[in-house]
N, C-alpha and C positions, 0 to 999 in steps of 0.2 A: 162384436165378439168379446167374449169375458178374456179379461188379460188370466196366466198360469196362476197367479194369486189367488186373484177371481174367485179362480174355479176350486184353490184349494181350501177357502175361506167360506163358501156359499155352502158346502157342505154342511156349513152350522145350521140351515133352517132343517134339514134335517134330524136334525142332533134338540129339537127345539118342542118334541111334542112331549106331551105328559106320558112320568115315567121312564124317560130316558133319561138316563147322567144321574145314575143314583149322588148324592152327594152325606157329606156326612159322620158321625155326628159334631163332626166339629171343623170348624175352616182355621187353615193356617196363615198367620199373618204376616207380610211381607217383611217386617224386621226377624221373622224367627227364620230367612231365607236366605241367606247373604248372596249367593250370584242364582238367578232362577235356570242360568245358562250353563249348570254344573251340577244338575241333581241326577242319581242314578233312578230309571224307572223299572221294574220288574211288570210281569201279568204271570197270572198262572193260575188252573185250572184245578182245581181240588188237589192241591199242594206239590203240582207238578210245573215247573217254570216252562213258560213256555215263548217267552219275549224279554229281553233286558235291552236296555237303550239308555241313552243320555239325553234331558233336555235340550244340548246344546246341538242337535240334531236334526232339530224342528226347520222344515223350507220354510215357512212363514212365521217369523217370531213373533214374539208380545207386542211391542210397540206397534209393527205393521197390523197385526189383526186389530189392537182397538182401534189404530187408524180409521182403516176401514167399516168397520162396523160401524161406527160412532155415526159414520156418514150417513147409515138409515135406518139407527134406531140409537133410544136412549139409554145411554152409559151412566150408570149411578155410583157412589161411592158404594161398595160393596157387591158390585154386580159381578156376576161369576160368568167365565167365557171359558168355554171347555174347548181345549187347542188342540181335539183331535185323536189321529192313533200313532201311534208309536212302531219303530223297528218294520216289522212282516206286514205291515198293516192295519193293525188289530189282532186281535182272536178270530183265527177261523178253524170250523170245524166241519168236518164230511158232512155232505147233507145226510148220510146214514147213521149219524149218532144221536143219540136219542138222551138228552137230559133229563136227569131225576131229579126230583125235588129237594135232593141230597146235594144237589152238583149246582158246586158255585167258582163263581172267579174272583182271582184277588189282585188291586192293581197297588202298588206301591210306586210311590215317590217318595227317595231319600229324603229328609227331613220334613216333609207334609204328613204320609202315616200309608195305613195300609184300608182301605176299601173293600171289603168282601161283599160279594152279591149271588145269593141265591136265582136258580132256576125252576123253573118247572115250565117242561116244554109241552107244548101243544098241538105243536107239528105230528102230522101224518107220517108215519116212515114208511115207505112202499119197499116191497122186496121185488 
């Protein structure tokens, strides 16, 4: 049985197909971070907040995730490990909302930058 870690760590072969984790256009470097355990994060949905949270918030920190990882696959200098959702859990939205190609999210990390990602949904919305 997967120990609670585990389980919250394995979530990343999910997080692992093309396409997912836009990233971008530029990575911030550990000296430009002074504690990772202190950054403020926002998300929000065409410029409406809808999640704020702290880094130091995370049930599995940095150290433990490359821990673990490391154990079944290769960890590079530069390798990028996406640690997850934040706050509510993420972004959720009614399955009766229907995204436009207009309609994006934006995640910020204090001193990393802000992220925006367009939509365009393809989902069926059934009445």
């Amino acid at each position: 049985d997967p120990t609670f870690e585990e389980l919250l760590i394995t979530s990343y072969y999910g997080r692992g197909t093309d396409g997912f984790g836009p990233l971008g256009p530029y990575i911030t470097s550990k000296e430009a971070v002074d504690d990772p355990y202190n950054l403020l994060m926002l998300s929000r949905h065409n410029e409406k907040q809808l999640d704020r949270s702290f880094t130091g918030a995370m049930i599995v920190g940095i150290e433990k995730s490359i821990e673990y990882l490391s154990g079944f696959m290769t960890l590079s200098p530069g390798s990028i490990i996406h640690m997850g959702t934040m706050g509510i859990d993420g972004i959720t939205f009614a399955e009766d909302v229907k995204l436009g190609a207009n309609d994006y999210v934006e995640i910020e990390i204090e001193k990393v930058g802000i992220l925006r990602t367009y939509f365009d949904d393809k989902r069926e919305i059934f009445s």
